[in-house]
N, C-alpha and C positions, 0 to 999 in steps of 0.2 A: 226916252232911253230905249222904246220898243224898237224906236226905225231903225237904228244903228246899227242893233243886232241883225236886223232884216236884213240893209245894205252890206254888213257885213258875208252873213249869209252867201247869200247874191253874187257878194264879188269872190267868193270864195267857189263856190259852184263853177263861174265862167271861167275861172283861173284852170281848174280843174278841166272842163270840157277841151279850153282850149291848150291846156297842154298833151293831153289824152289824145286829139288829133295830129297834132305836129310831132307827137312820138311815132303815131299811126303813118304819116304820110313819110318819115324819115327810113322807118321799118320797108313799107312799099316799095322808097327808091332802092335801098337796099338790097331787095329779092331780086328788083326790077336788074339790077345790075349782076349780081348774082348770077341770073338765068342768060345773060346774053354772053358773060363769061366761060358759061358750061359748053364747050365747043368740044367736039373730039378728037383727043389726043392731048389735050392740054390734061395736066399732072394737077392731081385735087388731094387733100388731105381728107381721108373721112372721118369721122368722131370717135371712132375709137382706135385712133393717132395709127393707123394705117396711110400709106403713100401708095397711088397709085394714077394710073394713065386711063380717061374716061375713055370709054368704049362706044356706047350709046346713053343717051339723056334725055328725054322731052321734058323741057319746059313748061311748057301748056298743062299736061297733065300730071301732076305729082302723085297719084296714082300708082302709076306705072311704074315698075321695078327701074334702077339704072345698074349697068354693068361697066365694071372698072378690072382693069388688067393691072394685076397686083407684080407680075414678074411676068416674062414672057413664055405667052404660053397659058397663062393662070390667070382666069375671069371668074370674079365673083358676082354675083344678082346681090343688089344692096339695094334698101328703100331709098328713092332719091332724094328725101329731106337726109340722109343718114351720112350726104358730101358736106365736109362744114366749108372749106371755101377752095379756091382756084390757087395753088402754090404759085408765088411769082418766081420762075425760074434764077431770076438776076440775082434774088436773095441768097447772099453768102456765097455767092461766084465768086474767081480772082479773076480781074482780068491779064493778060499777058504782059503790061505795062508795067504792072504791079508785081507780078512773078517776076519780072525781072527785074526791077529795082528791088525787091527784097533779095535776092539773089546775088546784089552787088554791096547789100547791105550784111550779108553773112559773109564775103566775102572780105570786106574788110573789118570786116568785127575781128575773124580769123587773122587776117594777117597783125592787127594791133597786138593780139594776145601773144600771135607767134613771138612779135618783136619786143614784147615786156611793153607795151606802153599804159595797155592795162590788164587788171586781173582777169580771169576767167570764172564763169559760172560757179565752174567747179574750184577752182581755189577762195572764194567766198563760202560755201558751203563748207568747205573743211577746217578754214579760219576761224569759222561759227560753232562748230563743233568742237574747238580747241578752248576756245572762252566757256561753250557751256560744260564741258569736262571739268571737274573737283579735281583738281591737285593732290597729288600722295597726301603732304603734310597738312593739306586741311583738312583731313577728317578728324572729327572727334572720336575719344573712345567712348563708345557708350558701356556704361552702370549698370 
């Protein structure tokens, strides 16, 4: 009954070590890609939810101060662990293809409504407020 616990032991430890490393080596690539990201002029969020355009960075030494241009014009010295990561520009872009079919899409939303085919936003909302309005005669008197 002694071994069991042993091998239990045992496989419990290597389970541990080796997940402890493969966090460790995931973390690594991580930074590793991190720092080759850090180029200047590309736009970083830093930790405490500021937006800004990297200025200067070294990689190598974490050390060292980085400076990011918060507005133009306006450089701050930030600890370089203190950038949380590299803003991907695309995020939450339109692109023009898109502006312009939504463009043809309010366009004819407009013209439906013009011609009664359906209701508008706004005659929904005021529909909804007629239903949840009480009636003169059903109020009760109150005692």
């Amino acid at each position: 009954m002694d071994w069991i616990l042993l091998v239990a032991l045992v496989a419990l430890l290597g389970f541990m070590f080796w997940s402890s490393r493969k966090r460790a080596a995931k973390m690594k690539a991580e930074q590793e890609a991190k720092a080759r990201a850090m180029v200047p002029g590309v736009k970083v969020l830093l930790q405490g939810g500021l937006y800004g355009t990297l200025v200067t960075y070294d990689g190598e030494d974490l050390s060292k101060a980085a400076f990011v241009e918060l507005a133009p014009g306006v450089e701050v010295e930030v600890h370089s662990q203190a950038i949380l990561r590299v803003v991907d520009e695309e995020e939450g872009t339109v692109t023009e293809d898109e502006f312009i079919e939504a463009e043809a899409d309010q366009a004819e939303y407009a013209a439906d409504v013009a011609g009664g085919v359906i209701p508008s936003v706004s005659d929904d909302h005021a529909a909804a407020k007629k239903t949840d309005a009480p009636e003169a005669g059903d109020a009760k008197p109150q005692v």
